[in-house]
Backbone of each chain as ProteinMPNN parsed JSONL, in Angstrom:
{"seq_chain_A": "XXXXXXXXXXXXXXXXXXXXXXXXXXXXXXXXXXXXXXXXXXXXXXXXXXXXXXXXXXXXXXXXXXXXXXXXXXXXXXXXXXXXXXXXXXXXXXXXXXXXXXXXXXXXXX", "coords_chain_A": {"N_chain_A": [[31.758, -39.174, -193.104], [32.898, -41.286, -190.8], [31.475, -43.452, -188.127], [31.944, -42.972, -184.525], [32.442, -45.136, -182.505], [32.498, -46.114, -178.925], [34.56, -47.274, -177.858], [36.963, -49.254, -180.098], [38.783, -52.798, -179.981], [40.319, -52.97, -182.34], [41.202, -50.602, -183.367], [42.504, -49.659, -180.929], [44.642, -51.414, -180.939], [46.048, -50.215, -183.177], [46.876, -47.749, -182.945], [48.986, -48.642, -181.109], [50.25, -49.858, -181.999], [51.54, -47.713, -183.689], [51.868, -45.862, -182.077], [54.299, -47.04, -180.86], [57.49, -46.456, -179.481], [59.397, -44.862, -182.069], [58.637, -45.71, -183.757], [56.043, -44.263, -184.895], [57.891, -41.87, -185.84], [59.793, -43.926, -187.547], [58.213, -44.857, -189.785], [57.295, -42.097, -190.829], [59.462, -41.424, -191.798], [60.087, -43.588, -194.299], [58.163, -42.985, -195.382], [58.85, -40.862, -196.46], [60.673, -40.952, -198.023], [63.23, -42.621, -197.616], [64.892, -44.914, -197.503], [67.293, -46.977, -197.511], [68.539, -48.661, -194.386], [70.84, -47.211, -193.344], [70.213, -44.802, -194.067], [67.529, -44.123, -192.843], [68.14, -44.421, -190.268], [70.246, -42.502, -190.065], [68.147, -39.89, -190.417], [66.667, -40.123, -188.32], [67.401, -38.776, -185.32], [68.743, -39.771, -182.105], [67.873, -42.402, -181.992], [68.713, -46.027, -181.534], [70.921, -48.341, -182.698], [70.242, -50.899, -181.916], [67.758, -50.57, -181.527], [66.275, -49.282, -183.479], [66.6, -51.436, -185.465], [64.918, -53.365, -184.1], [62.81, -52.549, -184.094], [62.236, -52.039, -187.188], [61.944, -54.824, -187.461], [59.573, -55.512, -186.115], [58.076, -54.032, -187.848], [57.928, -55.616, -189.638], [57.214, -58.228, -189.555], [54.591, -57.487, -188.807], [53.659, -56.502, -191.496], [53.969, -53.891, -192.119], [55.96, -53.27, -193.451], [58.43, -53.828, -195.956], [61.016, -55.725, -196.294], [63.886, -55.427, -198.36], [66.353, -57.04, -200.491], [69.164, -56.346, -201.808], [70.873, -57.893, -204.19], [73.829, -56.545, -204.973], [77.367, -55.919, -204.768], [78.764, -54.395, -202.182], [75.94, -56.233, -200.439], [72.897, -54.713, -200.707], [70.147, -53.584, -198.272], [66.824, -52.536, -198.288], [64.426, -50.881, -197.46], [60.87, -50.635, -197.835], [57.649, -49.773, -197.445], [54.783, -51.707, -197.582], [51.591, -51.799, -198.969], [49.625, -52.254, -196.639], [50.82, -50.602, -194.812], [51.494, -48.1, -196.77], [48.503, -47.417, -196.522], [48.429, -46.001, -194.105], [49.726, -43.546, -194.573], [47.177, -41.544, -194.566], [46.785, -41.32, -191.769], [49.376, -41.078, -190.941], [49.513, -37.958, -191.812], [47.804, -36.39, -190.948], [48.254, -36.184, -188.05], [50.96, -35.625, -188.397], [49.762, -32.826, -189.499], [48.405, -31.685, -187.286], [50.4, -31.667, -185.078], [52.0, -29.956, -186.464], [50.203, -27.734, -186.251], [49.73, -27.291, -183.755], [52.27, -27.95, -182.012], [54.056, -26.848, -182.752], [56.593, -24.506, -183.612], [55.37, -21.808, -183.73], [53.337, -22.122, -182.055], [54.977, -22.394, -179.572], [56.32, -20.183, -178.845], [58.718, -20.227, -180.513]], "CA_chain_A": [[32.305, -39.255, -191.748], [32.701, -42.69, -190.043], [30.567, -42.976, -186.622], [33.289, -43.298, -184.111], [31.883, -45.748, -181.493], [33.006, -45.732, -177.792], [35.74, -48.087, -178.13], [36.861, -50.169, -180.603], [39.749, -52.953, -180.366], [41.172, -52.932, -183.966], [41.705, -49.18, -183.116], [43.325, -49.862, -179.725], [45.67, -52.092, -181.347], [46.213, -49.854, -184.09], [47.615, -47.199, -182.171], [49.887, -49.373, -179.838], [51.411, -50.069, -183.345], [51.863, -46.992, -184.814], [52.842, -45.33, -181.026], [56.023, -48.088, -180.446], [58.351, -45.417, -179.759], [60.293, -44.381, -182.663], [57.474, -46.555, -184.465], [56.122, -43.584, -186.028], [59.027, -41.482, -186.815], [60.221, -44.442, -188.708], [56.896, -44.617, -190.865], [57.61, -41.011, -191.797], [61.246, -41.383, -192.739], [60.141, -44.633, -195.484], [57.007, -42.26, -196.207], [59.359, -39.224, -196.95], [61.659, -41.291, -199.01], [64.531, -42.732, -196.736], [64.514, -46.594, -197.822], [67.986, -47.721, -196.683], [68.634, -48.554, -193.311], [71.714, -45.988, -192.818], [69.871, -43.341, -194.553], [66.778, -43.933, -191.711], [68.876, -44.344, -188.772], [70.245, -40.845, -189.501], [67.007, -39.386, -190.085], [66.04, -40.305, -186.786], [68.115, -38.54, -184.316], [68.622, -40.991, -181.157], [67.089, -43.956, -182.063], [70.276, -46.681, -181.249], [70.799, -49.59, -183.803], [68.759, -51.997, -181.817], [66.316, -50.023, -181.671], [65.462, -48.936, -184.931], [66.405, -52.75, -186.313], [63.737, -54.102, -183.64], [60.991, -51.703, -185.062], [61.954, -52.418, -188.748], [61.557, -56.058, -187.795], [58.515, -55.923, -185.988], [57.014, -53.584, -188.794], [58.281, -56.237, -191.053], [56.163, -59.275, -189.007], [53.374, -56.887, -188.843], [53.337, -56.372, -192.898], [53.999, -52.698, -192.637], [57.314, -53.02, -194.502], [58.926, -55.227, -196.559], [62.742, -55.967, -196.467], [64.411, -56.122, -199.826], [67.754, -57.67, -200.28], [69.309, -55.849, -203.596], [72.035, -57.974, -204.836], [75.174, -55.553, -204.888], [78.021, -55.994, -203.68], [78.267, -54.858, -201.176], [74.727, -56.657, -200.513], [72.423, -53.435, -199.963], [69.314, -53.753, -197.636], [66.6, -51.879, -198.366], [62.65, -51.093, -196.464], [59.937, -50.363, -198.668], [56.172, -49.994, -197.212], [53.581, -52.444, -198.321], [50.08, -51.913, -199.53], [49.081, -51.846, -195.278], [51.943, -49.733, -194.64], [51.055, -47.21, -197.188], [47.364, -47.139, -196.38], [49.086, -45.175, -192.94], [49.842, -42.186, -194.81], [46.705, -40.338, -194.346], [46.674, -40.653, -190.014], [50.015, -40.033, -190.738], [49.947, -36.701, -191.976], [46.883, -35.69, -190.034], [49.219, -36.336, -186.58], [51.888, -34.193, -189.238], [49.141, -31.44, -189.584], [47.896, -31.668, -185.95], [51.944, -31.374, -184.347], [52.623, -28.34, -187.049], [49.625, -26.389, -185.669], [49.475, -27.229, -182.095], [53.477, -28.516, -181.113], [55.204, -26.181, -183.854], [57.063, -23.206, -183.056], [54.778, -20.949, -183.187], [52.555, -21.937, -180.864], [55.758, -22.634, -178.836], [57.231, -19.208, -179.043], [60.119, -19.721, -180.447]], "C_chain_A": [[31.928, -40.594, -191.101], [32.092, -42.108, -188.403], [31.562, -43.552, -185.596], [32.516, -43.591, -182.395], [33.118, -45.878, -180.157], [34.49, -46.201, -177.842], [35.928, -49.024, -179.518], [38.876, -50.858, -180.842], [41.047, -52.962, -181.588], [42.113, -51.289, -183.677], [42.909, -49.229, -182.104], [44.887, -50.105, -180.15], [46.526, -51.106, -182.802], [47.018, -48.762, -183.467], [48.345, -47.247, -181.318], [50.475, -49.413, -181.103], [51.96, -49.128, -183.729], [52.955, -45.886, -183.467], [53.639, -45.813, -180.46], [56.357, -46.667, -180.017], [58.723, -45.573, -180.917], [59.094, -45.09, -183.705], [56.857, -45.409, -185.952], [57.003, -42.669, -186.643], [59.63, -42.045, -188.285], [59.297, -44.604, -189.902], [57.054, -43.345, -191.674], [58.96, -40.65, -192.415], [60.558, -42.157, -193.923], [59.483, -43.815, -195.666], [58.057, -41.5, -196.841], [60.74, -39.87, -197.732], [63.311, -42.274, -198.559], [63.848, -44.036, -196.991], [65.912, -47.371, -197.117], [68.21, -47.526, -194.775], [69.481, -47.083, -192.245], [71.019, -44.341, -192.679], [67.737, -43.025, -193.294], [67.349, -43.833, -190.517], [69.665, -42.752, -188.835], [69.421, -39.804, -189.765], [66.476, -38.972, -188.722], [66.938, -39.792, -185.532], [67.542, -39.057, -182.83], [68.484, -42.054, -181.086], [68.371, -44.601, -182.086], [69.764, -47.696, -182.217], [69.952, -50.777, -183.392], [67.712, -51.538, -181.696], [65.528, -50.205, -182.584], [65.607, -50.597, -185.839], [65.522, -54.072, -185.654], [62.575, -53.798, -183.903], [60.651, -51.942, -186.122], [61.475, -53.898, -188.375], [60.063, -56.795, -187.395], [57.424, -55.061, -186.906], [56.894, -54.457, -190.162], [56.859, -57.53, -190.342], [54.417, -58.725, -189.092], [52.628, -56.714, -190.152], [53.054, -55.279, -193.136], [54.695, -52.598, -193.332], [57.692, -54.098, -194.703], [60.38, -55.043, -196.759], [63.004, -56.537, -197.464], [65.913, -56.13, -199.48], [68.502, -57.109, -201.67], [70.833, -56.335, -203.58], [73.025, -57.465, -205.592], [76.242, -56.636, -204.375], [78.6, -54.602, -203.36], [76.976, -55.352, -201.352], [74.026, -54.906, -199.551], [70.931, -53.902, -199.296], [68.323, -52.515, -197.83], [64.719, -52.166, -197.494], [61.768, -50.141, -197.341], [58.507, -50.782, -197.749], [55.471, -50.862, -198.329], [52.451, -51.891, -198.47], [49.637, -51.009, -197.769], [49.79, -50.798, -195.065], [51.304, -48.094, -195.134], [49.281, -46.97, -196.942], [47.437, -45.769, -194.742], [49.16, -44.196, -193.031], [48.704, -41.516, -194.299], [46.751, -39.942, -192.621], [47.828, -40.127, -189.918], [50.281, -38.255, -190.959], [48.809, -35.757, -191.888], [47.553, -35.822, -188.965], [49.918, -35.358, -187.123], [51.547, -33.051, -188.572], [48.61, -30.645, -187.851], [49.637, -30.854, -185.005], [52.083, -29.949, -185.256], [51.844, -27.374, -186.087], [49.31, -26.17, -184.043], [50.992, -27.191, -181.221], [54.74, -27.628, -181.685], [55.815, -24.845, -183.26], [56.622, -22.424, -182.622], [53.635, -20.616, -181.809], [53.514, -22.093, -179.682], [56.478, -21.223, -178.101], [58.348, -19.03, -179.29], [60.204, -19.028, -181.96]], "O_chain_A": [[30.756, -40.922, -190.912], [32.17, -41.041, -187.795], [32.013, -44.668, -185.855], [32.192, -42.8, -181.509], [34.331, -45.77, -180.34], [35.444, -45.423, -177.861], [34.891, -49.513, -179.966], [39.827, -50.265, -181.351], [42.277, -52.96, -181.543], [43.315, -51.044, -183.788], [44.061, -48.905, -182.395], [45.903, -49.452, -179.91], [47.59, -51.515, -183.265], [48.206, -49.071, -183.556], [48.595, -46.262, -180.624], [51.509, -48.745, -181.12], [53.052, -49.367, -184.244], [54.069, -45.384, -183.613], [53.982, -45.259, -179.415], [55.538, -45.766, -180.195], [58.43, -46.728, -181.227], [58.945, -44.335, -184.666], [57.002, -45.489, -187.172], [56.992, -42.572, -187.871], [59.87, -41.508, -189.367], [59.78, -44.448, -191.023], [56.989, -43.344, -192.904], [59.323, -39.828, -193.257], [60.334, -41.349, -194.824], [60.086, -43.227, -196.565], [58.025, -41.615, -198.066], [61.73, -39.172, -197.949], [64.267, -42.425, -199.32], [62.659, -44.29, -196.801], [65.725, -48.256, -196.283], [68.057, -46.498, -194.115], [69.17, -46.408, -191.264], [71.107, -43.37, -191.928], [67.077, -41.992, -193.177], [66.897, -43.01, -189.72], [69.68, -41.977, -187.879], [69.824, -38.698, -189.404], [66.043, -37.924, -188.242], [67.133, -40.667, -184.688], [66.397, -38.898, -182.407], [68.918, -42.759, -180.175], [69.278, -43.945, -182.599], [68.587, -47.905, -182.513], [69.216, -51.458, -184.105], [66.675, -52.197, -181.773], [64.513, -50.891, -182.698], [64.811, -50.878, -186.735], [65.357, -55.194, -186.132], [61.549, -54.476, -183.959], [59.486, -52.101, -186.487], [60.505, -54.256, -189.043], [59.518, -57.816, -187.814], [56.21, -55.248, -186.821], [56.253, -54.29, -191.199], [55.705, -57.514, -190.77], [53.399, -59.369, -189.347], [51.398, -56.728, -190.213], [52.211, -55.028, -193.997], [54.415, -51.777, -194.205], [57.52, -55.133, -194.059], [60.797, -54.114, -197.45], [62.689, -57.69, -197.76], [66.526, -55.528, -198.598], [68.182, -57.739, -202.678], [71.787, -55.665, -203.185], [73.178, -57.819, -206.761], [76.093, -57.727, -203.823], [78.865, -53.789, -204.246], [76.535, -55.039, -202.459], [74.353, -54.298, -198.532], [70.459, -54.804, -199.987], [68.825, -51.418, -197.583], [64.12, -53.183, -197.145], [62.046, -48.949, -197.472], [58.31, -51.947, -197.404], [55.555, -50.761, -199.553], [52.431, -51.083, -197.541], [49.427, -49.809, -197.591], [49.102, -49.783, -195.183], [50.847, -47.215, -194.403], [48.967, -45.906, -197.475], [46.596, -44.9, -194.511], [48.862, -43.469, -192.083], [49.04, -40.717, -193.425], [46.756, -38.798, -192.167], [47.997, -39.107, -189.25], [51.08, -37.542, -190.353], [48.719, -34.678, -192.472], [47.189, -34.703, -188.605], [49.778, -34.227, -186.659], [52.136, -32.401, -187.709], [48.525, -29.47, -187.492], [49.749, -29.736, -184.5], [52.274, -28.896, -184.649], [52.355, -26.523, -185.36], [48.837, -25.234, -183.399], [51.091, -26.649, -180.121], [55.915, -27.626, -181.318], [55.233, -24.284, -182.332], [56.912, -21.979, -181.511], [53.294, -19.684, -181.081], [52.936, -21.932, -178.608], [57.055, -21.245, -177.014], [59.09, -18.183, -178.792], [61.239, -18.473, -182.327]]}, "seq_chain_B": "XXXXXXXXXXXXXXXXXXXXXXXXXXXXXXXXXXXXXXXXXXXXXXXXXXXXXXXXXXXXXXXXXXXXXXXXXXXXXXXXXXXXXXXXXXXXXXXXXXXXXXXXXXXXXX", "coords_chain_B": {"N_chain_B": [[48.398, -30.881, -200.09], [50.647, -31.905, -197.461], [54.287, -31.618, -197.583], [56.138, -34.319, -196.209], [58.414, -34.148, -194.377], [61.551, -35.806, -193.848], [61.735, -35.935, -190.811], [60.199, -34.907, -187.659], [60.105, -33.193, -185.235], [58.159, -32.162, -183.686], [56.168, -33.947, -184.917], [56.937, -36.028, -183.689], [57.106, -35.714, -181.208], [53.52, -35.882, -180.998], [52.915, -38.144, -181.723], [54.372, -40.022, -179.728], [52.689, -38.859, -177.761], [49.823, -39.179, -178.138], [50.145, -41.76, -178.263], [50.64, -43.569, -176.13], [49.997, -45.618, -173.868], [47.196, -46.485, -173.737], [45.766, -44.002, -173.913], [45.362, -43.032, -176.998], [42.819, -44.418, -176.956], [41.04, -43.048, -174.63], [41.158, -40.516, -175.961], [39.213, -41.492, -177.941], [37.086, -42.247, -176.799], [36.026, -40.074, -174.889], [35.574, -38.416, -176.823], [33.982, -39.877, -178.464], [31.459, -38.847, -177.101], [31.69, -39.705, -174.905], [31.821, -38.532, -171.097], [32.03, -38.368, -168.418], [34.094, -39.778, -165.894], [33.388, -42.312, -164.336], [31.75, -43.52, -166.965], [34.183, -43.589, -169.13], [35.662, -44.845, -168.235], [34.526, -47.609, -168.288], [33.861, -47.822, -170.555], [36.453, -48.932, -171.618], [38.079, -51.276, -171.95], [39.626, -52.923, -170.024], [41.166, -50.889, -169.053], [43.134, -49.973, -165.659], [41.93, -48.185, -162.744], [43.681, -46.653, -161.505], [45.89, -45.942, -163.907], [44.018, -44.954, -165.823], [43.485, -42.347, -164.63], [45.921, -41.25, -164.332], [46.316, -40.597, -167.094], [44.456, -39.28, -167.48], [45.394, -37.032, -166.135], [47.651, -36.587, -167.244], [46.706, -35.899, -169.799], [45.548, -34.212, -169.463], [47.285, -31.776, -168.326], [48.365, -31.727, -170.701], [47.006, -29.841, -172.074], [45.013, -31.369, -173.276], [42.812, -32.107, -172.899], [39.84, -30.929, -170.768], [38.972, -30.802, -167.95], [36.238, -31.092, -165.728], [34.484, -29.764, -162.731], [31.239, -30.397, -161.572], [29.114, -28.773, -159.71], [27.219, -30.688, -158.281], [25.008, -32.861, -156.7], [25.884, -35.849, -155.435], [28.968, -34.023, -156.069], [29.883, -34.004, -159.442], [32.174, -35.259, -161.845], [33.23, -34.575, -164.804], [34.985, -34.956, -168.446], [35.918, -32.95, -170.869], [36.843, -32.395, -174.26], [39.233, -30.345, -175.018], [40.217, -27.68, -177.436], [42.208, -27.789, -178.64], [42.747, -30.732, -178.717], [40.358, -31.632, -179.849], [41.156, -30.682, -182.24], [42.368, -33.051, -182.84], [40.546, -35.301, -184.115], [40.421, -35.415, -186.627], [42.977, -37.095, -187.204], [42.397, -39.023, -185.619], [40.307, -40.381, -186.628], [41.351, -40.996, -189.0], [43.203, -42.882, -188.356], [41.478, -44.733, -186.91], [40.029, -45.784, -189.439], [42.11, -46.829, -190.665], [42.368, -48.91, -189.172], [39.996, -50.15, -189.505], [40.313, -51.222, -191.905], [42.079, -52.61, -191.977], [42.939, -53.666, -189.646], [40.674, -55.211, -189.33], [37.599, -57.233, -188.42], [37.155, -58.559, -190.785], [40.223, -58.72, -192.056], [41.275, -60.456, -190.601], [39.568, -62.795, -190.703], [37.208, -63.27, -189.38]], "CA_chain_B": [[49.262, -32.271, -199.254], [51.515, -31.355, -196.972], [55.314, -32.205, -197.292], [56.47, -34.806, -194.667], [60.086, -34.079, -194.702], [62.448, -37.397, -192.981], [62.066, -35.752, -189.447], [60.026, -33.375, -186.874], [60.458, -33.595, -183.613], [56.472, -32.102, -182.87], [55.242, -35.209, -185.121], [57.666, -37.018, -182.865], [56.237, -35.681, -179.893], [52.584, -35.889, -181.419], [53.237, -39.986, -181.708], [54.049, -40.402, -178.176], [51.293, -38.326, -176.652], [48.441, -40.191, -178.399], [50.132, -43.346, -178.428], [50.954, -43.57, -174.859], [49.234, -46.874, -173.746], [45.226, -46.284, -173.337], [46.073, -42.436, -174.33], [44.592, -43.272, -178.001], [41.565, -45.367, -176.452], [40.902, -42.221, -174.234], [40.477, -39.98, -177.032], [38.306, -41.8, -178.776], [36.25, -42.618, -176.111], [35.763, -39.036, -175.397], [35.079, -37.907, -178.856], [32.568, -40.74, -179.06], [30.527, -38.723, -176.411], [31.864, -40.502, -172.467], [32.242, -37.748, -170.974], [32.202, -38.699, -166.671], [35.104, -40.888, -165.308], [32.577, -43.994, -164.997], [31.513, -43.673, -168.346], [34.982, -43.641, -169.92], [36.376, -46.37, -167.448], [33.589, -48.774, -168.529], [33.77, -47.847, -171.506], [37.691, -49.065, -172.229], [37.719, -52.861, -170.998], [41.303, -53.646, -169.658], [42.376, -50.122, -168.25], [42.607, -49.645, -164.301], [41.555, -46.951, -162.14], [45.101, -45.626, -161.486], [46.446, -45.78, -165.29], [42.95, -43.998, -166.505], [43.623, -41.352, -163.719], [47.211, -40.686, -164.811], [46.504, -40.651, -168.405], [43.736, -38.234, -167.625], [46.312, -35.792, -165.618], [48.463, -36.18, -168.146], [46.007, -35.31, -170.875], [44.263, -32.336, -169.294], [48.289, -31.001, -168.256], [49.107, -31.274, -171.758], [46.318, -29.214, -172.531], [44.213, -32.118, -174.642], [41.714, -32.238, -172.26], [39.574, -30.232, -169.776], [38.361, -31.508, -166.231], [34.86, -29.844, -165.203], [33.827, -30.429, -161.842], [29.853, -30.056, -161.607], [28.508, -28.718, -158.366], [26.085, -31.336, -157.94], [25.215, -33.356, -155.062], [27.001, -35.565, -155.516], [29.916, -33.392, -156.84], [30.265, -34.471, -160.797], [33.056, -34.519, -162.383], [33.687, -34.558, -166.7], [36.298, -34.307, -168.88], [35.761, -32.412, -172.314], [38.531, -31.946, -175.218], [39.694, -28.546, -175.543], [40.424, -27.237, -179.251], [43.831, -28.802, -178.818], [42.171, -31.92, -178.3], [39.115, -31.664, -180.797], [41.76, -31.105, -183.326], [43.277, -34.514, -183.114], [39.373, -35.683, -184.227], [40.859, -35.832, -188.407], [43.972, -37.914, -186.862], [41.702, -40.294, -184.62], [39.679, -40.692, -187.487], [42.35, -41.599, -190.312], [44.22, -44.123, -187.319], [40.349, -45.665, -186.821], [39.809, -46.3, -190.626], [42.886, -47.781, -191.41], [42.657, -50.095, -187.725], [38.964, -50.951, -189.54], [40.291, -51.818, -193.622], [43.536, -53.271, -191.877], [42.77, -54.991, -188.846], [39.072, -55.821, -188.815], [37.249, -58.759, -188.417], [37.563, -59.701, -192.53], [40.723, -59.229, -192.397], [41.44, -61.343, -189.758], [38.836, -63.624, -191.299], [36.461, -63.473, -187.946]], "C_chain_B": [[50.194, -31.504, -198.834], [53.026, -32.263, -197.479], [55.671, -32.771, -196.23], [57.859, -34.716, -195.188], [60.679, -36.055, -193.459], [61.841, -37.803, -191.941], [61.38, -35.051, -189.002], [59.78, -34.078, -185.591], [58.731, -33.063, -183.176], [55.869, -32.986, -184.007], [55.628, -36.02, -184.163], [56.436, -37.56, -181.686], [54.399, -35.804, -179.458], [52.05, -37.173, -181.002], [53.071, -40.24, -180.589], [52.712, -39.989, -177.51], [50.342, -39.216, -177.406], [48.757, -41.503, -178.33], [50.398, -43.873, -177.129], [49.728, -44.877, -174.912], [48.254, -45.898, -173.098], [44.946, -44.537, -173.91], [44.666, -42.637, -175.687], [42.736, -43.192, -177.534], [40.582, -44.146, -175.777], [40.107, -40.933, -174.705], [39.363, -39.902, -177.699], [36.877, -41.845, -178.14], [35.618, -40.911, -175.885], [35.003, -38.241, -176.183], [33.976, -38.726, -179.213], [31.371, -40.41, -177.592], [31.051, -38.927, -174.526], [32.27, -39.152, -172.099], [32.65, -37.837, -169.124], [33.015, -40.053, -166.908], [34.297, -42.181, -165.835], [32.591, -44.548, -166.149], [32.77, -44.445, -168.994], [35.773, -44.735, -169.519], [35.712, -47.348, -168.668], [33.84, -48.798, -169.736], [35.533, -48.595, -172.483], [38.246, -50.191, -171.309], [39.355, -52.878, -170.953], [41.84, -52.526, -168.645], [41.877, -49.763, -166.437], [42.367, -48.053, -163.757], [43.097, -46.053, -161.975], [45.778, -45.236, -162.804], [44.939, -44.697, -166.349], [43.515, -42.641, -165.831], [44.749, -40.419, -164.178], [46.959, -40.321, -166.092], [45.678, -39.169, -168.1], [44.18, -36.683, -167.296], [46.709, -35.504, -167.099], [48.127, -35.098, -169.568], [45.573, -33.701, -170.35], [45.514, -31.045, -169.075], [48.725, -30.37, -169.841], [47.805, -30.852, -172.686], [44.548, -29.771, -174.1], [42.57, -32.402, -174.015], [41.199, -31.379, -171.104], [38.583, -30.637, -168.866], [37.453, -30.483, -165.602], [34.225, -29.976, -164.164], [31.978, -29.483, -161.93], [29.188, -29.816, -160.416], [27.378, -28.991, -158.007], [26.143, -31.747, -156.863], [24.734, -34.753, -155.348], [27.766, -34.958, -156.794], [29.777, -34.53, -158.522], [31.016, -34.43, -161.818], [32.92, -35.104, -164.036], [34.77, -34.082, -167.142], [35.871, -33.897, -171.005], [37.188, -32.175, -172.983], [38.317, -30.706, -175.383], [39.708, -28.709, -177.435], [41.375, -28.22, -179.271], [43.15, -30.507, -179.027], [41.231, -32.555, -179.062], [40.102, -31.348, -181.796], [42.369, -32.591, -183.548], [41.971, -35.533, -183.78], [40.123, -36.173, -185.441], [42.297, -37.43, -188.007], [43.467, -39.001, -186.224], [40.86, -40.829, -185.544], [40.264, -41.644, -188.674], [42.245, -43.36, -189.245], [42.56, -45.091, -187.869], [40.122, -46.401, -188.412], [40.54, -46.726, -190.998], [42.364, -49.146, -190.079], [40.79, -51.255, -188.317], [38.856, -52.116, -190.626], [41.221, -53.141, -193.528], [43.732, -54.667, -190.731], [41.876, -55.323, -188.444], [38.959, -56.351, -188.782], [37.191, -59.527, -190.174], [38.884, -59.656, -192.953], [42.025, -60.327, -191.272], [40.638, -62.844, -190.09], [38.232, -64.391, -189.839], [35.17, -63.627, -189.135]], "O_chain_B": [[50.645, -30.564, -199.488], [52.918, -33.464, -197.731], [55.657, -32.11, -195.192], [58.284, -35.162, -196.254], [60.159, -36.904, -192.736], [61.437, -38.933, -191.668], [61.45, -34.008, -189.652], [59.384, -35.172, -185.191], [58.166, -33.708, -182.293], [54.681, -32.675, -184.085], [54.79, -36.786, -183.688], [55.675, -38.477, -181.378], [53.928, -35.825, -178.32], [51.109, -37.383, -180.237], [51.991, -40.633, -180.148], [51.911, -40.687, -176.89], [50.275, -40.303, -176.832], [47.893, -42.38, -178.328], [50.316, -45.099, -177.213], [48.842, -45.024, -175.753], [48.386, -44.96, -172.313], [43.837, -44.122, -174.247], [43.461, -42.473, -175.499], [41.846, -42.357, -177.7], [39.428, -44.1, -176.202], [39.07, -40.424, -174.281], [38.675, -38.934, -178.024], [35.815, -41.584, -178.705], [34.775, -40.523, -176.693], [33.974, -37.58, -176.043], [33.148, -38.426, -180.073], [30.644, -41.274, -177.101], [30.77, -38.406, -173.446], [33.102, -38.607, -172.824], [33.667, -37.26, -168.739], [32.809, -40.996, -167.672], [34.323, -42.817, -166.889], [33.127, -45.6, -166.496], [32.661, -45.615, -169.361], [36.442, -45.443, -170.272], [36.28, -47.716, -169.697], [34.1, -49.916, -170.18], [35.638, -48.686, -173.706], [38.74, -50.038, -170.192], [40.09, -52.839, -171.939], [42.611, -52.769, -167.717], [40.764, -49.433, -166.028], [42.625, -47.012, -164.361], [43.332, -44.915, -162.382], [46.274, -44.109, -162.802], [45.097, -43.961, -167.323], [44.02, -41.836, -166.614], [44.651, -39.207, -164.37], [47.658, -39.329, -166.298], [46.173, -38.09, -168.427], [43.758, -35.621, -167.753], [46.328, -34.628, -167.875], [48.723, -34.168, -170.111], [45.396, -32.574, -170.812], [45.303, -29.865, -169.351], [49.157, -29.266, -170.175], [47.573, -31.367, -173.78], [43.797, -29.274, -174.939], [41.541, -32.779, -174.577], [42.094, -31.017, -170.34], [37.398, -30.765, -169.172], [37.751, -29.394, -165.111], [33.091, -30.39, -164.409], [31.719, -28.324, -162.255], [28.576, -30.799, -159.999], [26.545, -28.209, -157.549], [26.947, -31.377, -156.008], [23.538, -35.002, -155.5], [27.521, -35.142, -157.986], [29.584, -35.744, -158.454], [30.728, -33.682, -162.752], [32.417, -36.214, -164.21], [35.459, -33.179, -166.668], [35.658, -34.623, -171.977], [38.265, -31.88, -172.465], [37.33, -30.127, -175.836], [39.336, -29.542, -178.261], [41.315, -29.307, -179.846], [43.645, -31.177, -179.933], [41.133, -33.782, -179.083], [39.763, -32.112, -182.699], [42.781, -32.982, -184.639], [42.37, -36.676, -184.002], [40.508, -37.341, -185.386], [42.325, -38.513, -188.591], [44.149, -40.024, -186.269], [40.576, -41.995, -185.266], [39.792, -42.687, -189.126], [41.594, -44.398, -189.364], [42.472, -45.847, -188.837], [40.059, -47.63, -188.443], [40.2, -47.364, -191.995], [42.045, -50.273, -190.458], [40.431, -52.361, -187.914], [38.177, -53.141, -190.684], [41.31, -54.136, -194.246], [44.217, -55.797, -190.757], [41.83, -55.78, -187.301], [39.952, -57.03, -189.039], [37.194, -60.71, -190.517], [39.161, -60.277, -193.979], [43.202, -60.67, -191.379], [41.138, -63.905, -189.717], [38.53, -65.476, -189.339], [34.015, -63.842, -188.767]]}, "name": "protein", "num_of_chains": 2, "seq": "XXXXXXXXXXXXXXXXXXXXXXXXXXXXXXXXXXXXXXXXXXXXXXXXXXXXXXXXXXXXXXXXXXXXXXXXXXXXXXXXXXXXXXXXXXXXXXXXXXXXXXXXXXXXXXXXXXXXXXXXXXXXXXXXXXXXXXXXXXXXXXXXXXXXXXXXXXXXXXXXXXXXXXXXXXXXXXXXXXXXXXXXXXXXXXXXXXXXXXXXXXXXXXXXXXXXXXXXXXXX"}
């Protein structure tokens, strides 16, 4: 167990990243397999095209994802997590486990 | 391991609530013991008295936190995490250890 001191910026900043809006949704679409753009943007119900292609680009500057170019034709575009990227999975799917048992139906009543 | 499917709307809503600007910071601070206003102010260099205040409504409405006044003299007030709230500990934990491998001072090269 890490000793989880009062504050710490790295953290701060770490969670301004990951809570963008739509920020983490899109992390769990590439996690859960959704690599082209089309096939994330309808994953994501709402998110508008600038949206979601201002998040990919600042997760791309950031070196969460990497934009591949796959010479087709058509030319296909594709978003693949990096190394940093994938190191994300586990807070992501402790937030997952946290929303199932606290935000999920059941505790919802429906 | 859990399955992360594309999409869930309570990871969605998971994302926002902790990522809410200073929200995170809040948490942690918290969880690392602050438990009186002062404390948790001081303890989270940048945020003001009105944006702590709100965050703290917000938190204790949406059940992540609980506000204890102390019938001292003077009055004393604290804010403890509920269950709801002490579960997000595994999720504040992950976030912190990647924000330490990912954006610490080596690899920033401080």
């Amino acid at each position: 167990m890490m000793d989880l001191s009062g504050f710490c910026p790295h953290y701060h900043q770490a969670v301004q990243l990951v809570g963008r809006r739509w920020s983490g949704s899109i992390l769990r679409a590439i996690m859960a397999g959704r690599h082209r753009y089309a096939e994330i943007r309808s994953t994501i119900p709402g998110v508008s095209d600038t949206m979601l292609a201002q998040r990919l680009n600042e997760m791309e500057r950031e070196g969460l994802v990497d934009r591949r170019v796959i010479p087709e034709s058509p030319v296909r575009v594709e978003y693949h997590l990096t190394e940093k990227g994938q190191a994300l999975l586990p807070a992501v799917r402790a937030l997952a486990a946290w929303a199932d048992a606290w935000l999920g139906p059941k505790e919802n009543g429906d």
